[in-house]
DRENTORKOL-3810 file (N, C-alpha, C; in nm, 4 decimals):
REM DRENTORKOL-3810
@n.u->0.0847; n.v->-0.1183; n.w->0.0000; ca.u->0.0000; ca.v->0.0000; ca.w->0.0000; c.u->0.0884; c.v->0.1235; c.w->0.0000
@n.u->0.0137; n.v->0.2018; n.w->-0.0797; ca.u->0.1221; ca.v->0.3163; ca.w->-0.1520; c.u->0.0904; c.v->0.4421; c.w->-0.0030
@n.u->0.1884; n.v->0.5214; n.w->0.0667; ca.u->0.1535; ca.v->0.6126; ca.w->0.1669; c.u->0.1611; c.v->0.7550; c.w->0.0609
@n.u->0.0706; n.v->0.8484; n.w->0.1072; ca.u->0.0675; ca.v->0.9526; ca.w->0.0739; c.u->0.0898; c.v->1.0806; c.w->0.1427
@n.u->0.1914; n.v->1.1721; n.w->0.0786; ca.u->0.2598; ca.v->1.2641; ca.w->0.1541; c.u->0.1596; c.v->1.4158; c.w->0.1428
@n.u->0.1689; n.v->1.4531; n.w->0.2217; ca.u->0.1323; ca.v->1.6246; ca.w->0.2079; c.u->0.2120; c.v->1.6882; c.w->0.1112
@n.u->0.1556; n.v->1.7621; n.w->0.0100; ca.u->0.2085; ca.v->1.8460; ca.w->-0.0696; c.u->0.2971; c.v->1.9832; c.w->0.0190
@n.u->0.3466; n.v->2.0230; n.w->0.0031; ca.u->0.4978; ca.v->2.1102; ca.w->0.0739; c.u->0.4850; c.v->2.1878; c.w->-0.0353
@n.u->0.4055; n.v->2.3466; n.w->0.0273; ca.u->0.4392; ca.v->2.4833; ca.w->-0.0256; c.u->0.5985; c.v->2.5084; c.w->-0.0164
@n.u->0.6097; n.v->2.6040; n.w->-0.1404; ca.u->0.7603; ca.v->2.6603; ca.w->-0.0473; c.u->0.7091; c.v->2.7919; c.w->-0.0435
@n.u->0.5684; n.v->2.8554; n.w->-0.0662; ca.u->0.5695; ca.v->2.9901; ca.w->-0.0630; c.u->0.4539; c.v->3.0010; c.w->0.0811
@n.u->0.5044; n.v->2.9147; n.w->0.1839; ca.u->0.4057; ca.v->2.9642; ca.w->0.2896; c.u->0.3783; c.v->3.0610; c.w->0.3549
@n.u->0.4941; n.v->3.1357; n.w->0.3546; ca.u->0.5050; ca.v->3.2866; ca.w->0.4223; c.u->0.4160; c.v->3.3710; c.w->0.3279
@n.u->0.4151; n.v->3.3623; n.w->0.1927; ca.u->0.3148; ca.v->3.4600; ca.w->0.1180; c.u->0.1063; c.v->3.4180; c.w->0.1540
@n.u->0.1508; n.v->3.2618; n.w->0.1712; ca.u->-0.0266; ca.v->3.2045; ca.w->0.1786; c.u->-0.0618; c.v->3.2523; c.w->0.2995
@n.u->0.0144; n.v->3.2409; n.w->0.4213; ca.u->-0.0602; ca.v->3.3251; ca.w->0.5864; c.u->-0.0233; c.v->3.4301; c.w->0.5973
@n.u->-0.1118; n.v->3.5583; n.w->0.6514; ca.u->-0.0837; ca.v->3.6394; ca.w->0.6865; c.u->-0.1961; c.v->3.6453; c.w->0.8770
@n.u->-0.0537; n.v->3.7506; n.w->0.9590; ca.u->-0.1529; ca.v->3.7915; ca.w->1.0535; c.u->-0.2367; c.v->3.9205; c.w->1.0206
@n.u->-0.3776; n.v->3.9122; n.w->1.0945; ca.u->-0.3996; ca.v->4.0585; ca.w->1.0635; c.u->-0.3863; c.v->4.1139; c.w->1.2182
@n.u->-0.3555; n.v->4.2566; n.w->1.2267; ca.u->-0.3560; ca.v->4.3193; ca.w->1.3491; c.u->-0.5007; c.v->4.3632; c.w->1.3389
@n.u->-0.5429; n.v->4.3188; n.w->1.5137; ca.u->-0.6539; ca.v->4.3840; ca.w->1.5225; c.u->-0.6484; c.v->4.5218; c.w->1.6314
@n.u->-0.7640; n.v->4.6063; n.w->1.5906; ca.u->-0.7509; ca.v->4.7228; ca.w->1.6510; c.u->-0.8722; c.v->4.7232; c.w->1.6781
@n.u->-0.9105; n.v->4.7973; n.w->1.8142; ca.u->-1.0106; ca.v->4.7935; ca.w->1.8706; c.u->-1.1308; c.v->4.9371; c.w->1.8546
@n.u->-1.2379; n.v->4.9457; n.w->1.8122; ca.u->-1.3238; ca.v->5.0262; ca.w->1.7567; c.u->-1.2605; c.v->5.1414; c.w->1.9177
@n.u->-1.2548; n.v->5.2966; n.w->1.8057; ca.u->-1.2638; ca.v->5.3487; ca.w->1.9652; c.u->-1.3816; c.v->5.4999; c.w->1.9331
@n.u->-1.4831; n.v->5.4814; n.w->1.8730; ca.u->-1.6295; ca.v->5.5676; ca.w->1.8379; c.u->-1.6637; c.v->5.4893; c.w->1.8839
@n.u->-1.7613; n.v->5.5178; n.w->1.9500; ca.u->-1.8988; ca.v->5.5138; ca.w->2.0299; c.u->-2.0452; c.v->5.4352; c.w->1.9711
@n.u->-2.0968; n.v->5.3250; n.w->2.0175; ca.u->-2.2008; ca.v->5.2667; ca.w->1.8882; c.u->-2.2709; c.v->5.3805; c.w->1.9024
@n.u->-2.3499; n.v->5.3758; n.w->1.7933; ca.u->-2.4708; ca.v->5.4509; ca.w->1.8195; c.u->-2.5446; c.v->5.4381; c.w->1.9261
@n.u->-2.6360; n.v->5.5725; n.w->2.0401; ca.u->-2.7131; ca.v->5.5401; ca.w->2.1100; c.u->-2.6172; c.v->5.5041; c.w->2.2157
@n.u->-2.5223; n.v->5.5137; n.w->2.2073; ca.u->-2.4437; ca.v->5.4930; ca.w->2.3515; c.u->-2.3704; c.v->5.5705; c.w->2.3978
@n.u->-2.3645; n.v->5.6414; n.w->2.5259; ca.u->-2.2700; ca.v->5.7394; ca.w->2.5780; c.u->-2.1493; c.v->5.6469; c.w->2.6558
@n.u->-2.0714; n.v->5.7852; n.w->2.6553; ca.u->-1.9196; ca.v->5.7095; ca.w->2.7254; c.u->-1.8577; c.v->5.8683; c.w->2.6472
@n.u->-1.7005; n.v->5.7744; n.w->2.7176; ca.u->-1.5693; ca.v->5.8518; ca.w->2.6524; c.u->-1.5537; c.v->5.8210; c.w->2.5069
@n.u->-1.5516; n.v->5.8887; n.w->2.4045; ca.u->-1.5475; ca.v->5.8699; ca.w->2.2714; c.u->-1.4189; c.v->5.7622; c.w->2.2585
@n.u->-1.2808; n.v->5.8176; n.w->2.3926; ca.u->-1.1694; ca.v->5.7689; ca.w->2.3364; c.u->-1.1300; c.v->5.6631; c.w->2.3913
@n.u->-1.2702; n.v->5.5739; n.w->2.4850; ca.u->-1.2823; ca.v->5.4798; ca.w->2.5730; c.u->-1.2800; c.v->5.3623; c.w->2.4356
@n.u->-1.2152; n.v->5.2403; n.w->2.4135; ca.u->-1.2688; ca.v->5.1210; ca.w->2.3158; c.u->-1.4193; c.v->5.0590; c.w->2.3711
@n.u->-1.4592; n.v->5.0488; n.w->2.2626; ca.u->-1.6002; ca.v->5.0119; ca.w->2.3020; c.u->-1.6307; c.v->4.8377; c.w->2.2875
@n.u->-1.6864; n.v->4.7927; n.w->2.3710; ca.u->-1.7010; ca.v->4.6494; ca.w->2.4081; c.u->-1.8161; c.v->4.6084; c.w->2.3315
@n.u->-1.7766; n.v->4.5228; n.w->2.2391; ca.u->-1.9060; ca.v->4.4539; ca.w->2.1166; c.u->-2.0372; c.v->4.4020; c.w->2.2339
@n.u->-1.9916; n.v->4.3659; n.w->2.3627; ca.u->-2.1303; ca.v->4.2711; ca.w->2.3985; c.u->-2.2062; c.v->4.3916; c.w->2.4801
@n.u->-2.1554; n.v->4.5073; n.w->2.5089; ca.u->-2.2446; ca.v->4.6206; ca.w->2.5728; c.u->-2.2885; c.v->4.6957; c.w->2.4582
@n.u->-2.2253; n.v->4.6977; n.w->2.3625; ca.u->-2.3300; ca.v->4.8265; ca.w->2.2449; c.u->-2.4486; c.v->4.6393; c.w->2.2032
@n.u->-2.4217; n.v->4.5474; n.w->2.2204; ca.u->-2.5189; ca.v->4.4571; ca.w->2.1677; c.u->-2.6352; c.v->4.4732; c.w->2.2290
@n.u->-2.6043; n.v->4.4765; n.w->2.4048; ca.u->-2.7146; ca.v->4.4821; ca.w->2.4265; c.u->-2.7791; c.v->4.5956; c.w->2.4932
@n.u->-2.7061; n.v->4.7557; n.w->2.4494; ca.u->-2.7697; ca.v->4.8629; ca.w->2.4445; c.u->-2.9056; c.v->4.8363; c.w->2.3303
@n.u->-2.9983; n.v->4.8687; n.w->2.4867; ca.u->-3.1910; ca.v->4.8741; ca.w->2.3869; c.u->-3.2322; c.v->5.0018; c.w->2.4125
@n.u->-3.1541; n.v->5.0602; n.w->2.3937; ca.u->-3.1962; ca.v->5.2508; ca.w->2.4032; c.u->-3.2673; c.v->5.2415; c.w->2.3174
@n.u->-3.2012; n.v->5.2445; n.w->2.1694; ca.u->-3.2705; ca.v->5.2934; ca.w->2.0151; c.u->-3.4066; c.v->5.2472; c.w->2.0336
@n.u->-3.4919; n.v->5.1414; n.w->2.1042; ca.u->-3.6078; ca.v->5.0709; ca.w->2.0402; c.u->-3.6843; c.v->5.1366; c.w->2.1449
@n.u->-3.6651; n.v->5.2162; n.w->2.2601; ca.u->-3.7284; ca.v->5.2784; ca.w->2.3652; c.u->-3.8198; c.v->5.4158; c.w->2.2853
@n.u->-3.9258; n.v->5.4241; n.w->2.3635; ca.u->-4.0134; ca.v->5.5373; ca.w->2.3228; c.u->-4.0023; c.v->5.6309; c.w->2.4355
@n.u->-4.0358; n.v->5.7486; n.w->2.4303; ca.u->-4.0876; ca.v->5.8581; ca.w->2.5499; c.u->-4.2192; c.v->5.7840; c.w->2.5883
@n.u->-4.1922; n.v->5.8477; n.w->2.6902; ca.u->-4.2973; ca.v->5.8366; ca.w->2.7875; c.u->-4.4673; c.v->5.8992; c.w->2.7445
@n.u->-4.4206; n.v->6.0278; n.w->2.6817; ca.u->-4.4540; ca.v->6.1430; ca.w->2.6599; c.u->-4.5560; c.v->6.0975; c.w->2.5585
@n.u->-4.4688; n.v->5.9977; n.w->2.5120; ca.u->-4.5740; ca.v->5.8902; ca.w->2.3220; c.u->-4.7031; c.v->5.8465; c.w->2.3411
@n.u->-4.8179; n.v->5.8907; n.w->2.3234; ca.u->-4.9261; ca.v->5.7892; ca.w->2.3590; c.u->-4.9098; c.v->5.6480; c.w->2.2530
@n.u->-4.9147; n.v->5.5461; n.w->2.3303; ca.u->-4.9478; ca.v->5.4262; ca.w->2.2842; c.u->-5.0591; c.v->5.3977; c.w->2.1634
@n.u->-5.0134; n.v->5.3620; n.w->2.0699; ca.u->-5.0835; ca.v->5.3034; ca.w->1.9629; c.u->-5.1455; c.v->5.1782; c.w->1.9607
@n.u->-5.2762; n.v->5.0982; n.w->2.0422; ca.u->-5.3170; ca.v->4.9977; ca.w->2.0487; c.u->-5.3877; c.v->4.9370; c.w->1.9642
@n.u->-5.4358; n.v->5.0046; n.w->1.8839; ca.u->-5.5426; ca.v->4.9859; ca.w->1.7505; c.u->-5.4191; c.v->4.9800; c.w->1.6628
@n.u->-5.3691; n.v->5.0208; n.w->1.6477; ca.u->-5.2303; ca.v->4.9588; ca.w->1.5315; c.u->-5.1854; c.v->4.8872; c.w->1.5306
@n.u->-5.1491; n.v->4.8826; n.w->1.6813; ca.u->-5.0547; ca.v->4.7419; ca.w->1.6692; c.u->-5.1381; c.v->4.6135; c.w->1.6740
@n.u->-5.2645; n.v->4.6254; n.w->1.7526; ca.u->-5.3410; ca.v->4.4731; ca.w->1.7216; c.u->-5.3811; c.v->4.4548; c.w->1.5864
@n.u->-5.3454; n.v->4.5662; n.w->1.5287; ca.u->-5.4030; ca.v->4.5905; ca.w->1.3761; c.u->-5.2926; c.v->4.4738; c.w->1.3067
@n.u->-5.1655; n.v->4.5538; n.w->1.3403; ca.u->-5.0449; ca.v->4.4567; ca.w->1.2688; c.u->-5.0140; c.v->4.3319; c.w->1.3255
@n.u->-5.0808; n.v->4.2905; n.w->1.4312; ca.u->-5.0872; ca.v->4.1530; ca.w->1.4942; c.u->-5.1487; c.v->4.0449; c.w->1.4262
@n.u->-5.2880; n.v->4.1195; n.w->1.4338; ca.u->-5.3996; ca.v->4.0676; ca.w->1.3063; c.u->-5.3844; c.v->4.0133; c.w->1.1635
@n.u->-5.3114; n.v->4.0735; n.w->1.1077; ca.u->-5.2394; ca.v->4.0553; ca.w->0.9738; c.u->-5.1446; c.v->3.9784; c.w->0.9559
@n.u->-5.0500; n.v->3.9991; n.w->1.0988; ca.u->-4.8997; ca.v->3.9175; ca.w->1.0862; c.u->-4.9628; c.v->3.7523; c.w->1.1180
@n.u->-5.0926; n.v->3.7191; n.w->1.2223; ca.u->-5.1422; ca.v->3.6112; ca.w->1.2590; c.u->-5.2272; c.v->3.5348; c.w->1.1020
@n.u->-5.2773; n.v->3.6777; n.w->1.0602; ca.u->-5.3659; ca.v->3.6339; ca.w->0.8992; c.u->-5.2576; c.v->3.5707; c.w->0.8283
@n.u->-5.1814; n.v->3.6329; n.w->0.7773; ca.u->-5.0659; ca.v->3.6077; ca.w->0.6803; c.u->-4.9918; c.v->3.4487; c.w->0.7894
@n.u->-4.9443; n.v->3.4381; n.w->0.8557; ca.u->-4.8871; ca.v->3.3201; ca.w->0.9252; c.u->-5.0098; c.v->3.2021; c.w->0.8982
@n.u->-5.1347; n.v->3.1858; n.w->0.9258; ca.u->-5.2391; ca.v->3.1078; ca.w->0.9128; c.u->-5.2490; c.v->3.0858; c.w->0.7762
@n.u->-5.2211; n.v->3.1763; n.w->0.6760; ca.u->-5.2363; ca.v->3.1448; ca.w->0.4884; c.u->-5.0948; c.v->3.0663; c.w->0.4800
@n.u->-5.0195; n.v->3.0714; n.w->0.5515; ca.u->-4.9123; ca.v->3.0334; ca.w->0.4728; c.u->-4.8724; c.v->2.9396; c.w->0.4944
@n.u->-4.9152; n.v->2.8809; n.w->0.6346; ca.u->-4.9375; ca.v->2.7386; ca.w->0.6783; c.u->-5.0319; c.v->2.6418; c.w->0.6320
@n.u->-5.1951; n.v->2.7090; n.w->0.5795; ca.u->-5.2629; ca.v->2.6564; ca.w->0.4876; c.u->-5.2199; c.v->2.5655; c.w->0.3674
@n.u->-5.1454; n.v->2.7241; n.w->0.3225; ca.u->-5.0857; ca.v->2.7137; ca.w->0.1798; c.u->-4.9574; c.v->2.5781; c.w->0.1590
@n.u->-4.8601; n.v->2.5665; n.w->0.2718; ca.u->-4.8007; ca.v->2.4904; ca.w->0.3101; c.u->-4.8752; c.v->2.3460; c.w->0.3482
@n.u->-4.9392; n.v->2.3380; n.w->0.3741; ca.u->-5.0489; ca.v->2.1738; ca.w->0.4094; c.u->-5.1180; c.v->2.1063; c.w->0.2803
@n.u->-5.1648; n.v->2.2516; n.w->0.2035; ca.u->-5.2293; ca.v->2.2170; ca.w->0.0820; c.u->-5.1061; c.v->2.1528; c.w->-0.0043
@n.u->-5.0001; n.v->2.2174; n.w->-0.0095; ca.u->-4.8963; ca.v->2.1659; ca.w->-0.1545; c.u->-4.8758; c.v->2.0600; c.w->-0.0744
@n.u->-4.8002; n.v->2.0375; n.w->0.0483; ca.u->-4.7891; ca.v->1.8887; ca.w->0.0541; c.u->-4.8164; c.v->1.7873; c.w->0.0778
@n.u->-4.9863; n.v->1.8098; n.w->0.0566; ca.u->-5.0940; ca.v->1.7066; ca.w->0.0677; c.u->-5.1300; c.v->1.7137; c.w->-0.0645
@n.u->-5.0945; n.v->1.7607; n.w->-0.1904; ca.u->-5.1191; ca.v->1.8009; ca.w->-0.3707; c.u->-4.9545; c.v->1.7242; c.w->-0.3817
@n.u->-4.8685; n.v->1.7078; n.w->-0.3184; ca.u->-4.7033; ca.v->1.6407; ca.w->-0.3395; c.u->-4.7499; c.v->1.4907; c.w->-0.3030
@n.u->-4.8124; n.v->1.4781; n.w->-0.1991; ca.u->-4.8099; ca.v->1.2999; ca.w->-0.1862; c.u->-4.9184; c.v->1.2581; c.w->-0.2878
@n.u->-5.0087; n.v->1.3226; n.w->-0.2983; ca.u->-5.1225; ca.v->1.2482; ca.w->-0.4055; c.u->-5.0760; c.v->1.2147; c.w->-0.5077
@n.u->-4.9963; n.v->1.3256; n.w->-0.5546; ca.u->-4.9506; ca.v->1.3378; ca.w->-0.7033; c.u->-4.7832; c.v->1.1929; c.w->-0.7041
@n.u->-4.7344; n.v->1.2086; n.w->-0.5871; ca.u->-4.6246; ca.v->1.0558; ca.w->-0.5448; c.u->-4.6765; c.v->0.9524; c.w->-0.5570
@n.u->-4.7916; n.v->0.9381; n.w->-0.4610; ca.u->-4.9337; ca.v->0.8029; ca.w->-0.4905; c.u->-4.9219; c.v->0.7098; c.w->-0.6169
@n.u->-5.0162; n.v->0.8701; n.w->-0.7204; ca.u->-5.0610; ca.v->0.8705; ca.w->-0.8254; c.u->-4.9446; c.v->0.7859; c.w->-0.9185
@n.u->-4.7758; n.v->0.8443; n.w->-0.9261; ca.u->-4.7155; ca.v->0.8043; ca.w->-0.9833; c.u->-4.6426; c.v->0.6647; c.w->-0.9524
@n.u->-4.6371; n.v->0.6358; n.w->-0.7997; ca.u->-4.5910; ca.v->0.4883; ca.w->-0.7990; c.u->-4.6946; c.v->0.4035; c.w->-0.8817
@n.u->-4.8151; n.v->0.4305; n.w->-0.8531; ca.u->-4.8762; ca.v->0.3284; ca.w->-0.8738; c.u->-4.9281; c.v->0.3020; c.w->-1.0081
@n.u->-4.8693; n.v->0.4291; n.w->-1.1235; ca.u->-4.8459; ca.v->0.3907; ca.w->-1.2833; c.u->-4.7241; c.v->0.2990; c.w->-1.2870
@n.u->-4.6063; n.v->0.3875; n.w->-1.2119; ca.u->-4.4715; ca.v->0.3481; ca.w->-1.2206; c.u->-4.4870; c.v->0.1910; c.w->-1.2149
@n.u->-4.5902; n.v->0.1015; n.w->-1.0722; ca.u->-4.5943; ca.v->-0.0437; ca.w->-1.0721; c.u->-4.7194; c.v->-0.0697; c.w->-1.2286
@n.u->-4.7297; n.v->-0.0267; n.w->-1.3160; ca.u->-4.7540; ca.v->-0.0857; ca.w->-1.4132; c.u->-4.9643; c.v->-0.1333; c.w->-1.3581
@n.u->-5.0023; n.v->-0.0609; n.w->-1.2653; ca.u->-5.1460; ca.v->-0.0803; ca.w->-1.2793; c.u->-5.1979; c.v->0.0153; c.w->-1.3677
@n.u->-5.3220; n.v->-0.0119; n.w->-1.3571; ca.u->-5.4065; ca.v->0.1089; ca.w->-1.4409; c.u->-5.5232; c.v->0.1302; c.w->-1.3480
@n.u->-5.5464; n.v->0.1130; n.w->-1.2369; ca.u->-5.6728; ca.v->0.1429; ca.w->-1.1608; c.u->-5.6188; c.v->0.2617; c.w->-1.0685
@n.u->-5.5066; n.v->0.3541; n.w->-1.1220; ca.u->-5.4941; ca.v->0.4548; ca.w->-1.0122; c.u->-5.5418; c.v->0.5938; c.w->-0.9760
@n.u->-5.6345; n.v->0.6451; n.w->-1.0863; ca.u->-5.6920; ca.v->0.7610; ca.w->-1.0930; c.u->-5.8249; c.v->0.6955; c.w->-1.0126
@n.u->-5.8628; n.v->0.8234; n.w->-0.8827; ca.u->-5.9622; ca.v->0.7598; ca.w->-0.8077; c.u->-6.0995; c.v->0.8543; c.w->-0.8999
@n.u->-6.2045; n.v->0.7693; n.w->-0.9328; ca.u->-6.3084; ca.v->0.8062; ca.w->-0.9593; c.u->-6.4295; c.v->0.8165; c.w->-0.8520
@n.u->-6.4948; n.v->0.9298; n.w->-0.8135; ca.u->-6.5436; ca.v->0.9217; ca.w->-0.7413; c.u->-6.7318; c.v->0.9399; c.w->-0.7901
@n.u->-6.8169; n.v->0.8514; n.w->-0.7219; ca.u->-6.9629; ca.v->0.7898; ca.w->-0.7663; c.u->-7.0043; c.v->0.8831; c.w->-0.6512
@n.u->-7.1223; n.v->0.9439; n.w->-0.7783; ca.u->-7.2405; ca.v->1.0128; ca.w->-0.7115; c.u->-7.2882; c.v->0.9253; c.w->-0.6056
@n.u->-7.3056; n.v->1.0086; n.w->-0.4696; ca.u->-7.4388; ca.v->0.9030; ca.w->-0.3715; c.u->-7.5569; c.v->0.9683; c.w->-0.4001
@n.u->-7.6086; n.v->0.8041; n.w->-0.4100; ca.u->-7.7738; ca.v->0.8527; ca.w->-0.4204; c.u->-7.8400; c.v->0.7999; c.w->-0.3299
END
Protein backbone atom coordinates (compact mmCIF):
# COMPACT_ATOMS: atom_id res chain seq x y z
CA UNK A 1 0.00 0.00 0.00
CA UNK A 2 1.22 3.16 -1.52
CA UNK A 3 1.54 6.13 1.67
CA UNK A 4 0.67 9.53 0.74
CA UNK A 5 2.60 12.64 1.54
CA UNK A 6 1.32 16.25 2.08
CA UNK A 7 2.08 18.46 -0.70
CA UNK A 8 4.98 21.10 0.74
CA UNK A 9 4.39 24.83 -0.26
CA UNK A 10 7.60 26.60 -0.47
CA UNK A 11 5.69 29.90 -0.63
CA UNK A 12 4.06 29.64 2.90
CA UNK A 13 5.05 32.87 4.22
CA UNK A 14 3.15 34.60 1.18
CA UNK A 15 -0.27 32.05 1.79
CA UNK A 16 -0.60 33.25 5.86
CA UNK A 17 -0.84 36.39 6.86
CA UNK A 18 -1.53 37.92 10.54
CA UNK A 19 -4.00 40.58 10.63
CA UNK A 20 -3.56 43.19 13.49
CA UNK A 21 -6.54 43.84 15.23
CA UNK A 22 -7.51 47.23 16.51
CA UNK A 23 -10.11 47.93 18.71
CA UNK A 24 -13.24 50.26 17.57
CA UNK A 25 -12.64 53.49 19.65
CA UNK A 26 -16.30 55.68 18.38
CA UNK A 27 -18.99 55.14 20.30
CA UNK A 28 -22.01 52.67 18.88
CA UNK A 29 -24.71 54.51 18.20
CA UNK A 30 -27.13 55.40 21.10
CA UNK A 31 -24.44 54.93 23.52
CA UNK A 32 -22.70 57.39 25.78
CA UNK A 33 -19.20 57.09 27.25
CA UNK A 34 -15.69 58.52 26.52
CA UNK A 35 -15.48 58.70 22.71
CA UNK A 36 -11.69 57.69 23.36
CA UNK A 37 -12.82 54.80 25.73
CA UNK A 38 -12.69 51.21 23.16
CA UNK A 39 -16.00 50.12 23.02
CA UNK A 40 -17.01 46.49 24.08
CA UNK A 41 -19.06 44.54 21.17
CA UNK A 42 -21.30 42.71 23.99
CA UNK A 43 -22.45 46.21 25.73
CA UNK A 44 -23.30 48.27 22.45
CA UNK A 45 -25.19 44.57 21.68
CA UNK A 46 -27.15 44.82 24.27
CA UNK A 47 -27.70 48.63 24.44
CA UNK A 48 -31.91 48.74 23.87
CA UNK A 49 -31.96 52.51 24.03
CA UNK A 50 -32.71 52.93 20.15
CA UNK A 51 -36.08 50.71 20.40
CA UNK A 52 -37.28 52.78 23.65
CA UNK A 53 -40.13 55.37 23.23
CA UNK A 54 -40.88 58.58 25.50
CA UNK A 55 -42.97 58.37 27.88
CA UNK A 56 -44.54 61.43 26.60
CA UNK A 57 -45.74 58.90 23.22
CA UNK A 58 -49.26 57.89 23.59
CA UNK A 59 -49.48 54.26 22.84
CA UNK A 60 -50.83 53.03 19.63
CA UNK A 61 -53.17 49.98 20.49
CA UNK A 62 -55.43 49.86 17.51
CA UNK A 63 -52.30 49.59 15.32
CA UNK A 64 -50.55 47.42 16.69
CA UNK A 65 -53.41 44.73 17.22
CA UNK A 66 -54.03 45.91 13.76
CA UNK A 67 -50.45 44.57 12.69
CA UNK A 68 -50.87 41.53 14.94
CA UNK A 69 -54.00 40.68 13.06
CA UNK A 70 -52.39 40.55 9.74
CA UNK A 71 -49.00 39.17 10.86
CA UNK A 72 -51.42 36.11 12.59
CA UNK A 73 -53.66 36.34 8.99
CA UNK A 74 -50.66 36.08 6.80
CA UNK A 75 -48.87 33.20 9.25
CA UNK A 76 -52.39 31.08 9.13
CA UNK A 77 -52.36 31.45 4.88
CA UNK A 78 -49.12 30.33 4.73
CA UNK A 79 -49.38 27.39 6.78
CA UNK A 80 -52.63 26.56 4.88
CA UNK A 81 -50.86 27.14 1.80
CA UNK A 82 -48.01 24.90 3.10
CA UNK A 83 -50.49 21.74 4.09
CA UNK A 84 -52.29 22.17 0.82
CA UNK A 85 -48.96 21.66 -1.55
CA UNK A 86 -47.89 18.89 0.54
CA UNK A 87 -50.94 17.07 0.68
CA UNK A 88 -51.19 18.01 -3.71
CA UNK A 89 -47.03 16.41 -3.39
CA UNK A 90 -48.10 13.00 -1.86
CA UNK A 91 -51.22 12.48 -4.06
CA UNK A 92 -49.51 13.38 -7.03
CA UNK A 93 -46.25 10.56 -5.45
CA UNK A 94 -49.34 8.03 -4.90
CA UNK A 95 -50.61 8.71 -8.25
CA UNK A 96 -47.16 8.04 -9.83
CA UNK A 97 -45.91 4.88 -7.99
CA UNK A 98 -48.76 3.28 -8.74
CA UNK A 99 -48.46 3.91 -12.83
CA UNK A 100 -44.72 3.48 -12.21
CA UNK A 101 -45.94 -0.44 -10.72
CA UNK A 102 -47.54 -0.86 -14.13
CA UNK A 103 -51.46 -0.80 -12.79
CA UNK A 104 -54.07 1.09 -14.41
CA UNK A 105 -56.73 1.43 -11.61
CA UNK A 106 -54.94 4.55 -10.12
CA UNK A 107 -56.92 7.61 -10.93
CA UNK A 108 -59.62 7.60 -8.08
CA UNK A 109 -63.08 8.06 -9.59
CA UNK A 110 -65.44 9.22 -7.41
CA UNK A 111 -69.63 7.90 -7.66
CA UNK A 112 -72.41 10.13 -7.12
CA UNK A 113 -74.39 9.03 -3.72
CA UNK A 114 -77.74 8.53 -4.20
Amino acid sequence: MKTQRPIISTSSEEEHRVLQFRPRTAPAPGQRGNPNEPVRQFEAANDLSRYERDRDEPDDFRHRMLANVAAFAFTVALLAIGIWLAMSIADLRRTQDCVLMGRRDCVRISAPHT
